[in-house]
C-alpha positions in Angstrom: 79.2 114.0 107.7 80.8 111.9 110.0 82.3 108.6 107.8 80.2 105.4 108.2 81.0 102.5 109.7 82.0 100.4 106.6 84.0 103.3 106.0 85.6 102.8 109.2 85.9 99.1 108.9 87.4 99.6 104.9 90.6 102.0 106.9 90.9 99.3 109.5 92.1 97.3 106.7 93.9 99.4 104.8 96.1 100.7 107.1 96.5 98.0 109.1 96.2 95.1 106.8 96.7 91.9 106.8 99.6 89.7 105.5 96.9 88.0 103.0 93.4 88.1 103.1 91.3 85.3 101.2 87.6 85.1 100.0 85.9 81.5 100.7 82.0 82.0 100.7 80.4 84.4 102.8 84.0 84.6 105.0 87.0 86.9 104.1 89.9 84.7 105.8 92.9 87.0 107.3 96.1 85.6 107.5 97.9 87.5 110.7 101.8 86.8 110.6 101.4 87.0 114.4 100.1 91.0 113.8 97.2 90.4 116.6 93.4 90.0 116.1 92.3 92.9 113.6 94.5 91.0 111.1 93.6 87.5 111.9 89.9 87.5 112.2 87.4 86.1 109.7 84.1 88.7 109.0 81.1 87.8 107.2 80.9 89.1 103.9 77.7 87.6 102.3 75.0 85.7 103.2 76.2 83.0 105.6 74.1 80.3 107.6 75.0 78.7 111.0 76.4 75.3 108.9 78.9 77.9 107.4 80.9 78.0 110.3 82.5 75.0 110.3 84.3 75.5 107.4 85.4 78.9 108.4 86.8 77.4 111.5 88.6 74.8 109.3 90.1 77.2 106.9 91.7 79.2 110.2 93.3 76.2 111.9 94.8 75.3 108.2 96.3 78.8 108.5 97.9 77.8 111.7 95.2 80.2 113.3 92.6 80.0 116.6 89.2 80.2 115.0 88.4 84.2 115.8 85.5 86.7 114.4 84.9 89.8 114.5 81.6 90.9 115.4 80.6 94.5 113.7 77.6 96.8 114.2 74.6 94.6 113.1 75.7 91.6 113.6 73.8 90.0 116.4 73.0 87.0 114.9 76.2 86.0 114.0 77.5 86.8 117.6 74.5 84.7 118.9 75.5 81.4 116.6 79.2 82.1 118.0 78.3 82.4 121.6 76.5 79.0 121.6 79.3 77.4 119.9 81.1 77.8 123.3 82.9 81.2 121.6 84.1 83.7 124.3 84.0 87.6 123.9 87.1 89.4 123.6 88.5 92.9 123.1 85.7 95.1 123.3 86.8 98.0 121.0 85.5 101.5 120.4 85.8 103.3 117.4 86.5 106.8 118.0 86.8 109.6 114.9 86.5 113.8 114.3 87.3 116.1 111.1 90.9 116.7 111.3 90.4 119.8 112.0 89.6 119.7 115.2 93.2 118.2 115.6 94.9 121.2 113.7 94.1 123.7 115.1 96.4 124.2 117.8 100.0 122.3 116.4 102.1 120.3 119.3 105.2 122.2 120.4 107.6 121.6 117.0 110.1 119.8 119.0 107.4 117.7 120.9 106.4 115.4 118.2 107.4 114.7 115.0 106.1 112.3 112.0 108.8 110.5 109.7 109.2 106.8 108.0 110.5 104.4 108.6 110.6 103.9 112.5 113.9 104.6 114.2 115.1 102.3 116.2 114.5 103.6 119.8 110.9 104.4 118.4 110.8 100.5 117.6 112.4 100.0 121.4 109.5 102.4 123.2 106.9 99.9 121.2 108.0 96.8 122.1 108.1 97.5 126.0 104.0 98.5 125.1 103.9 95.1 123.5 104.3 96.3 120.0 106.7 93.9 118.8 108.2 92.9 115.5 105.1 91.4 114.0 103.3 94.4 114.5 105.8 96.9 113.0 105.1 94.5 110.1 101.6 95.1 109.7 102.9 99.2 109.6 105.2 97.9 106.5 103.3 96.2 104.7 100.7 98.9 104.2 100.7 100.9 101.1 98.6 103.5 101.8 100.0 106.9 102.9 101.5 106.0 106.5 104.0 107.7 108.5 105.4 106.9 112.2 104.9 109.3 115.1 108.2 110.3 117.4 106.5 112.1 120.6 109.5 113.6 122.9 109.7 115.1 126.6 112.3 117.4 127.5 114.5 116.2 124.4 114.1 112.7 125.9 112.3 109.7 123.7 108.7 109.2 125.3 106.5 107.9 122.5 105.8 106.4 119.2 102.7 106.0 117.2 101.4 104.9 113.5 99.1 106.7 111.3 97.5 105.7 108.2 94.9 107.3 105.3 92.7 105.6 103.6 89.9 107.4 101.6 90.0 110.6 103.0 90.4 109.3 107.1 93.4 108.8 108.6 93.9 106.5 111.5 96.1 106.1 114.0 97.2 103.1 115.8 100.1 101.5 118.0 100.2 104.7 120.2 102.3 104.1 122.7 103.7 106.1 125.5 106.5 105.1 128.2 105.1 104.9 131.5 108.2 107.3 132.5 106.3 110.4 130.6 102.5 109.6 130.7 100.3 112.6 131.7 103.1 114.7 130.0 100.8 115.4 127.2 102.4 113.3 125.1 99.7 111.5 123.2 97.9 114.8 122.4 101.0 116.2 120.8 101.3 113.2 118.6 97.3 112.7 117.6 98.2 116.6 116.8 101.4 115.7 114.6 99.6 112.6 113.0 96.4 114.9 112.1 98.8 118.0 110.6 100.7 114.9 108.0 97.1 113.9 107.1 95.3 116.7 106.6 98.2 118.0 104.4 97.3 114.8 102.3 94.0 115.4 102.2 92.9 113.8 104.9 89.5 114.9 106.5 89.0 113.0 109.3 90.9 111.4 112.1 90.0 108.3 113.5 91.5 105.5 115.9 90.6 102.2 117.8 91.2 101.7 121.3 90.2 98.6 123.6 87.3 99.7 125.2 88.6 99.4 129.0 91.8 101.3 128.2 90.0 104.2 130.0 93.5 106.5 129.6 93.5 106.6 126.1 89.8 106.1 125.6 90.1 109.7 127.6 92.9 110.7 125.8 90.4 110.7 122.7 87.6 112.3 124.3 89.9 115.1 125.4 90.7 115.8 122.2 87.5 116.3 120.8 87.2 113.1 118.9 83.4 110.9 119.3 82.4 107.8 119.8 81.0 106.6 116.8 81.1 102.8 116.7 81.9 99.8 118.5 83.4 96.0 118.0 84.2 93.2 119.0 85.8 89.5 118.9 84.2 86.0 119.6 87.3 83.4 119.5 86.8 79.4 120.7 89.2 78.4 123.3 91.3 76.0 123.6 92.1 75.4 119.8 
């Protein structure tokens, strides 16, 4: 059975955690380090109620943060109370996932990807011209769950680096990144392929990733490879704070 949503959610965290997370009421507070948005969002927890929301804005500026929530499956209300606070959507995501199978059974070319830790440094170069700077190779530290780093390679020449994580029994990958140079190479596919042959060899039965949901390369770089869309997310952040 495909994993649940909270499942999901629960690998998001894991292998891409925050640099602390904090419990106040029905909010769990991430603090981001400058990571990006999946590790410096508030989500509800409990029970909440639209005067709650002050006090979660409050608690993000005190961490030096812009108020921002993520908005998961089944949580229209909370989206609604957000929206007429003068909140704007962001970064539609889609969540996409398949048993790891599906990934293994035909392996890359062995000199077309590879998976090792830590990140070399022309790996670390290839991420920051994607955007993936230091704070994000952070978040990849930081996590103590099985991880590895993805090296994908075109004609012996560095072409693109990626992150995978397991949590539970699903591995995810994220920060997949391929130079403009070598796109439509078949890069990306040879390292889902790598990422998903590290898993399943510990344990791993799914594969999963995120992906912005009008990145239409690599949302069809996913659905090439099988994988289904099983979920969707969101953000709701207030400007100008």
């Amino acid at each position: 059975m495909t994993p649940d949503l909270p499942s999901l959610y629960a690998t998001i965290d894991t292998t891409w955690p925050a640099a602390s997370k904090v419990a106040a009421g029905p909010w769990l507070l991430r603090q981001g380090a400058g990571g990006g948005k999946r590790v410096s969002c508030i989500t509800a927890e409990d029970g909440w109620s639209p005067d709650d929301l002050q006090a979660a804005e409050q608690a993000q500026r005190m961490m030096q943060q812009q108020p921002l929530f993520m908005i998961r499956a089944g949580e229209t209300a909370l989206d609604v109370a957000l929206d007429s606070r003068g909140y704007e959507l962001i970064d539609e995501v889609n969540l996409w996932a398949c048993p790891i199978a599906r990934l293994t059974q035909t392996p890359p070319h062995r000199m077309s990807a590879f998976s090792l830790w830590e990140p070399l440094a022309v790996m670390r170069e290839i991420w920051a011209k994607g955007g993936i700077g230091p704070a994000r190779v952070g978040v990849m530290e930081r996590a103590e769950c099985p991880k590895t780093a993805l090296f994908g390679r075109v004609s012996d020449k560095p072409a693109g680096a990626g992150y995978c994580g397991i949590h539970d029994g699903i591995a995810m990958v994220h920060a997949l990144e391929v130079l403009g140079a070598h796109r439509g190479k078949g890069v990306g596919k040879a390292m889902m392929r790598r990422a998903a042959i590290w898993a399943e060899d510990r344990g791993a039965k799914w594969m999963s990733v995120v992906c912005l949901r009008d990145n239409d390369a690599a949302n069809g770089l996913y659905a090439s490879l099988g994988m289904v869309l099983v979920g969707q997310y969101h953000y709701r952040i207030k400007p100008g704070t």
